[in-house]
N, C-alpha and C positions, 0 to 999 in steps of 0.2 A: 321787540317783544310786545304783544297783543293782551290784553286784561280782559278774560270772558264777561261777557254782561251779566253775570251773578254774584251772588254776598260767595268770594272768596279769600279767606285770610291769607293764604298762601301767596297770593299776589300783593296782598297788602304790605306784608313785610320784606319783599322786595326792593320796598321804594326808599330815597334816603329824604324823608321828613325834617332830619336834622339841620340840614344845609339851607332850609329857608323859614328856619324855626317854628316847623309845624305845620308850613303851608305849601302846596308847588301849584304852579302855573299850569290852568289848562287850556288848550286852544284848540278852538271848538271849530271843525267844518263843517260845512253842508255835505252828508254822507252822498249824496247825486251830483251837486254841483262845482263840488269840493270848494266851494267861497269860504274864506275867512269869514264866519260869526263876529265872534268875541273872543275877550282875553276875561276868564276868571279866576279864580285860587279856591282850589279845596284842601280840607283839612282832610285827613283822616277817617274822621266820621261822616264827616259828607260824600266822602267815596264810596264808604259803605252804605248808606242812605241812596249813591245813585246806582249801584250795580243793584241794591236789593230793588227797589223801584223802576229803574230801565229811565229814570227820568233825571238832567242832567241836574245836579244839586251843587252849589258851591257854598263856601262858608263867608260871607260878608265880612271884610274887616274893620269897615263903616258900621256897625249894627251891631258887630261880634254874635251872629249867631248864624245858620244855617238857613240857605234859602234856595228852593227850588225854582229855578228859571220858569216864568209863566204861570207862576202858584196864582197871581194875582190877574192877568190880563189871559190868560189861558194860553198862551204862547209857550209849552212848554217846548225841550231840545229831547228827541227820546234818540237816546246814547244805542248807534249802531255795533259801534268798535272803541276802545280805549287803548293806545300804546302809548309806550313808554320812550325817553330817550335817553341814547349809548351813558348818561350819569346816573340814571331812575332819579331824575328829579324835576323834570317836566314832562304834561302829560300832553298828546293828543287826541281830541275825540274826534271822531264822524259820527252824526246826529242826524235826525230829520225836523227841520223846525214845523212846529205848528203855526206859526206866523212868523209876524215879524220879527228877528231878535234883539233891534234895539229900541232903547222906550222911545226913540223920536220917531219910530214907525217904519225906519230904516231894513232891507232886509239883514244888512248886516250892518255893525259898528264903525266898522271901517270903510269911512268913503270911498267908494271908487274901487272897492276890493275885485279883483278878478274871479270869473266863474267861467266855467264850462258850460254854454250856450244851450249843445245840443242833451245834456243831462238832466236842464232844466226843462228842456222841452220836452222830453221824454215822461218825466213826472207828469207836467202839464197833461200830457196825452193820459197819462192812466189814470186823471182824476177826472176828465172827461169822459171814460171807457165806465168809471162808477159811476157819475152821475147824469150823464149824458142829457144835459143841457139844452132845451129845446135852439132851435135855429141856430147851432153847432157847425160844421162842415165836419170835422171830428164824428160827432155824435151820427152825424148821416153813415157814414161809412162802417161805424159799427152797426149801426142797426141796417146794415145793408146784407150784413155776413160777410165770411173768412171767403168767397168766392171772389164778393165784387172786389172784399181788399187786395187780396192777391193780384186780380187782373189790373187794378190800378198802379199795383207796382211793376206788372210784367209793363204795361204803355209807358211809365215814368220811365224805366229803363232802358227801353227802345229807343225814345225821344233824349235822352242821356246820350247813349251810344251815336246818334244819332248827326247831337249837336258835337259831340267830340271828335267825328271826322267833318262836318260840313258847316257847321256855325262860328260865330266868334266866341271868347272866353266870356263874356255878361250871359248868352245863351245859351251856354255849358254849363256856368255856374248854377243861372236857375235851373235850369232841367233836374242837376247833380240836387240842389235844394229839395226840389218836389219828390226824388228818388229818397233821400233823406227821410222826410218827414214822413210819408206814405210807409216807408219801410219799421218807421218805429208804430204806427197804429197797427202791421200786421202782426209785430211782433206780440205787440198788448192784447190781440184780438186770440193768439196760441197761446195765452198767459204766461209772456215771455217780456224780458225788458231789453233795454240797451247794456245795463250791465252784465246781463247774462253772455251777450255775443260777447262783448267785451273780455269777460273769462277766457273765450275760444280763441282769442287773437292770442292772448297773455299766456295760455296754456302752448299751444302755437309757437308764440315766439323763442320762449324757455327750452 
């Protein structure tokens, strides 16, 4: 079960509040990279506080009062998706962090937490495609046009196919890499992402 990103009481009373005396556990991912963030606890009002707001808000039990991740360093978490689990009594979010989420500077709290590589490279690529960074190679190719990007995918491809009947596996691998990345700047360049294709597969596969 999914909790819309808006002030819904409907979802609210779903949950069973009871069972941790007023508080459930939320655990937050990287909505791209799906990394473990952090582990917080929101109350009730803090839920409501983060659907109205879109920004992730937990209730402090060190402080007893209500606190928006990032209120103070600008790091806030803005809440993509909220579900629930098979007891309604802990939550899951996917977020996109504004920086780092934990206060040692860490991207996530949990050391050594695993991430999804090429999700995070994907992001990378579309804040390159907004700010386009001088002395970029990224930046080059947008400001090249959806021509040159395209042709750079068609040669990465060829040079793919290429090394997979005639090279060893190191030279398949890179080619397959450069077919990789080049394919997520086209996609940025059609105002399209990785998760987008990703849909096609998932739709696809069902």
């Amino acid at each position: 079960m999914s909790i819309d990103v808006r002030p819904s009481p409907q979802a609210l009373e779903t949950l069973d509040w009871d069972k941790g005396d007023g508080l459930l556990p939320a655990v937050v991912q990287d909505a791209d990279t799906l990394q473990v963030l952090m582990l917080g606890y929101v109350s009730a009002e803090s839920l409501a506080a983060t659907l109205a707001i879109g920004h992730m808000t937990f209730f402090s039990r060190s402080k007893q009062r209500l606190w928006t991740k990032g209120e103070q360093s600008g790091n806030v978490l803005a809440v993509q998706s909220i579900s629930v689990d098979c007891d309604a009594d802990t939550l899951l979010v996917l977020a996109r962090p504004a920086g780092p989420t934990c206060h040692t500077g860490a991207e996530s709290c949990f050391d050594g937490a695993p991430k999804d590589f090429l999700g995070g490279l994907d992001q990378l690529v579309a804040v390159r495609e907004a700010l386009r960074p001088f002395g970029s190679y990224t930046t080059s190719l947008f400001e090249g046009g959806i021509r040159r990007i395209a042709q750079k995918v068609g040669e990465e491809g060829v040079e793919t196919a290429l090394a997979g009947v005639a090279q060893d596996d190191e030279a398949l691998l890179g080619e397959a890499s450069d077919l990789l990345y080049h394919l997520l700047v086209l996609l940025r360049a059609r105002g399209l992402s990785l998760e987008d294709a990703r849909d096609v597969l998932e739709k696809r596969h069902r």
